[in-house]
ZAMARGU-4260 file (C-alpha; in steps of 0.2 Angstrom, whole numbers, plus 5000, padded with zeros to 4 digits):
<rodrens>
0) 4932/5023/5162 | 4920/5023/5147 | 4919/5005/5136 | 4927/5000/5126 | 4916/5000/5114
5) 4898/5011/5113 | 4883/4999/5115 | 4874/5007/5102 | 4888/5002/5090 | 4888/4985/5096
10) 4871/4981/5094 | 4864/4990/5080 | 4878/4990/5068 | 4893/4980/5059 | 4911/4981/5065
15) 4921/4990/5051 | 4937/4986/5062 | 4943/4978/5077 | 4957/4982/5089 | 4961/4963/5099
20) 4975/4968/5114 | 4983/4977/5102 | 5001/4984/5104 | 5011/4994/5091 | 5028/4999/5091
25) 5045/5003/5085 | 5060/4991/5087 | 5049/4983/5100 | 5045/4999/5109 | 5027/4999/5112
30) 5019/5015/5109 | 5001/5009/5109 | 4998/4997/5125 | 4985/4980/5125 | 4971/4993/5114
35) 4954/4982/5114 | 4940/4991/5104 | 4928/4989/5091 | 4924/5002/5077 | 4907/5002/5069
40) 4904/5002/5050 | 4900/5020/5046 | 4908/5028/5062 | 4916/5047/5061 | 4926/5043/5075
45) 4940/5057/5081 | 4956/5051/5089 | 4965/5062/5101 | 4976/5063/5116 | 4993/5070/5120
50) 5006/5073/5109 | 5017/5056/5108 | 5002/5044/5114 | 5002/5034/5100 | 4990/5043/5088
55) 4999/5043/5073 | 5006/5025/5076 | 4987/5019/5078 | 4984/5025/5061 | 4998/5016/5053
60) 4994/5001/5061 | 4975/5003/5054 | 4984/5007/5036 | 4995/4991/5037 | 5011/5001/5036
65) 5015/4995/5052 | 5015/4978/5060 | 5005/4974/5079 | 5020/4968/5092 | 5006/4958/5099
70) 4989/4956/5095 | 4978/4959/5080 | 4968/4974/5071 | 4954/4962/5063 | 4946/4971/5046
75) 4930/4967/5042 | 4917/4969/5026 | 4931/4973/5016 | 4950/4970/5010 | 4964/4984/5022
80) 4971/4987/5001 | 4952/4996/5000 | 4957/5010/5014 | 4960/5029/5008 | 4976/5034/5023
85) 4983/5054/5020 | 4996/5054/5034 | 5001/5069/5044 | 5016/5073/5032 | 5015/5070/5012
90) 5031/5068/5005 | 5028/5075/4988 | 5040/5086/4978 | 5030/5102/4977 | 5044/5106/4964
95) 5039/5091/4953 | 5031/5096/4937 | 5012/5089/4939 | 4997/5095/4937 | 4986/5098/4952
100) 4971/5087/4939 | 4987/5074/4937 | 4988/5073/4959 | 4969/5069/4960 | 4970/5056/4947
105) 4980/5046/4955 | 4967/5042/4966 | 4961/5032/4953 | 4975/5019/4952 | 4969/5005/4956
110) 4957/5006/4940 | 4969/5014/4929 | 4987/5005/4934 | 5002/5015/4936 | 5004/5020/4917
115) 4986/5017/4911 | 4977/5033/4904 | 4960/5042/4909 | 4944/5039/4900 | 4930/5054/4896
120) 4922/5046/4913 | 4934/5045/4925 | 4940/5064/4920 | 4921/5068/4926 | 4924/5060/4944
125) 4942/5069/4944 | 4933/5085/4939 | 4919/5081/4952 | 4931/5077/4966 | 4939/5095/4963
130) 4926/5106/4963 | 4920/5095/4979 | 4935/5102/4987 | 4934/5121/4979 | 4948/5118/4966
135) 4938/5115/4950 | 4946/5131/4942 | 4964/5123/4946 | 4965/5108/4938 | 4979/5113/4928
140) 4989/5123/4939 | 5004/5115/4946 | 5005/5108/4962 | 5020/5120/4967 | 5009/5135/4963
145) 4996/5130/4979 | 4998/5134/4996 | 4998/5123/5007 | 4978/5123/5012 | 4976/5121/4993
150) 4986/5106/4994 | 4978/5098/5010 | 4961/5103/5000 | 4969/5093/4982 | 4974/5076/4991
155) 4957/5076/5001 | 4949/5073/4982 | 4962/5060/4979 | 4955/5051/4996 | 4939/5054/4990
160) 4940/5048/4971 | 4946/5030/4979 | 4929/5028/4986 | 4935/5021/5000 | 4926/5012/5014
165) 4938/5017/5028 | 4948/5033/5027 | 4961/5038/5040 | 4966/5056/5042 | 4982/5061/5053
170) 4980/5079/5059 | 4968/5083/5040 | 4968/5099/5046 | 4983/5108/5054 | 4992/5122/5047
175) 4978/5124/5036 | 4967/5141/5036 | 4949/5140/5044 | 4940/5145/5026 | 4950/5127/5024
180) 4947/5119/5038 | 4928/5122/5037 | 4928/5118/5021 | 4936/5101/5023 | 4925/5095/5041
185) 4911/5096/5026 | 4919/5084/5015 | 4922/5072/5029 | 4903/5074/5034 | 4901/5068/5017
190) 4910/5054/5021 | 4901/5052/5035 | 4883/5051/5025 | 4890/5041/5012 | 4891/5027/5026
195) 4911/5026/5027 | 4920/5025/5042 | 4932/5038/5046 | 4944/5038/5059 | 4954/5055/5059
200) 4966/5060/5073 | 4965/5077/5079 | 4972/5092/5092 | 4956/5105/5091 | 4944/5099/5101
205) 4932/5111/5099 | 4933/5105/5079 | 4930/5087/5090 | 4915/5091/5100 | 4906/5103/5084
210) 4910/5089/5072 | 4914/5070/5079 | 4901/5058/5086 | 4911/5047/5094 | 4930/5049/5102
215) 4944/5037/5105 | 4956/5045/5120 | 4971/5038/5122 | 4985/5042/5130 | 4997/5025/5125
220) 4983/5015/5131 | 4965/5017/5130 | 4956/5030/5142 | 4941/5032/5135 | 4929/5028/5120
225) 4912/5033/5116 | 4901/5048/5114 | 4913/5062/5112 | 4904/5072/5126 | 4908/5058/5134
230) 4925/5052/5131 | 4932/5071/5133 | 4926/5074/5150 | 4937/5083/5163 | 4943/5067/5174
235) 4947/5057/5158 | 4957/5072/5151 | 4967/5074/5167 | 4969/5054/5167 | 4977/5055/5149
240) 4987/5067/5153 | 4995/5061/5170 | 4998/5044/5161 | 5007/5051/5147 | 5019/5061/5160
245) 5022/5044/5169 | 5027/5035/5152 | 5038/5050/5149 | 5046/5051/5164 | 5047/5030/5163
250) 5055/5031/5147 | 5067/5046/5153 | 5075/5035/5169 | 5077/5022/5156 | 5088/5032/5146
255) 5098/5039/5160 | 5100/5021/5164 | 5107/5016/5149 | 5118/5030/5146 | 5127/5028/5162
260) 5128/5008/5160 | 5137/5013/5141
</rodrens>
């Protein structure tokens, strides 16, 4: 099994974050298990594994939208208020009469308040962050009138507009069309150069090996995490795998149990 932690990261670089035998969870049901890593300021760092090994719940435990059962996810060089999360689904009432410059600009809140207007240099940046993404000519389009790439595309400037030293991504880039897709691994390089760290989960793991220097496996508890030539290697792949058919086939009898004991 590959460290916990890549040596080059360790010795050559700050830690941005810092995963201390953590466990996450709902209603005490651990769906990460006793995680110990360290991620380095600057990382582009993919997450992937299974479906149901605790992906998505990783990233909202980074975000702070979700509390450790036990242990701690230490941040360092910065306030957890300063990270930039898009989550796999985005609630937002498509049907809602806003403007897809209004969306970005939200991005700014945290300089303008809830209510506070935009000045001739902040419109720039939201201007900016658009045609970064491909959607200068839709500023004033409504958001019901994109599809769904377009969408993905208009909330990926509102990440960026926060300037945010840590960003998390769940799934950035499903359902979306490869124009899109390509289009959006490019902004996140950007990222990358600007020295943020990036954690973004993610099921395409050609896009991981093509675009994403280091890779965190898990499979409810960590397999491997390092170089992502590494960390996806067959025996590691197989090992995530198998143990997420065991948890399933644990949490299955369980249920069973229960039912028959009510």
């Amino acid at each position: 099994m590959i460290p916990a932690q890549p040596a080059a990261a360790a010795a050559l670089t700050e830690v941005a974050l810092e995963f201390v035998d953590l466990t996450l969870g709902y209603d005490s049901h651990p769906a990460v298990h006793h995680l110990q890593a360290r991620i380095a300021q600057g990382a582009l760092v993919a997450v992937v594994g299974p479906n149901g090994a605790g992906k998505s719940t990783l990233l909202k435990g980074v975000a702070g939208a979700l509390s450790p059962l036990a242990g701690e996810i230490r941040v360092h060089g910065c306030a957890r208020s300063d990270f930039a999360y898009l989550p796999q689904i985005v609630e937002i009432d498509r049907g809602f009469p806003i403007s897809v410059f209004d969306l970005v600009s939200f991005g700014l809140w945290r300089e303008t308040g809830s209510l506070g207007g935009v000045s001739r240099a902040q419109r720039k940046r939201i201007n900016a962050a658009l045609d970064a993404v491909g959607l200068g000519q839709f500023a004033r389009r409504t958001i019901g009138s994109l599809s769904g790439g377009q969408l993905q595309r208009a909330l990926f400037a509102r990440v960026g507009l926060r300037d945010s030293p840590v960003i998390l991504l769940d799934e950035p880039l499903t359902s979306v069309d490869a124009d899109t897709a390509r289009d959006l691994l490019g902004v996140i390089r950007q990222w990358h150069d600007e020295q943020r760290t990036v954690l973004a989960v993610l099921h395409d793991l050609e896009q991981v090996r093509q675009h994403f220097p280091e890779t965190l496996l898990l499979s409810r508890e960590l397999i491997a995490f390092g170089p992502t030539h590494e960390a996806l290697q067959p025996a590691n792949m197989l090992r995530a795998r198998q143990l997420n058919e065991a948890f399933d086939e644990h949490a299955h009898a369980c249920h069973r149990r229960t039912s028959e004991a009510a």
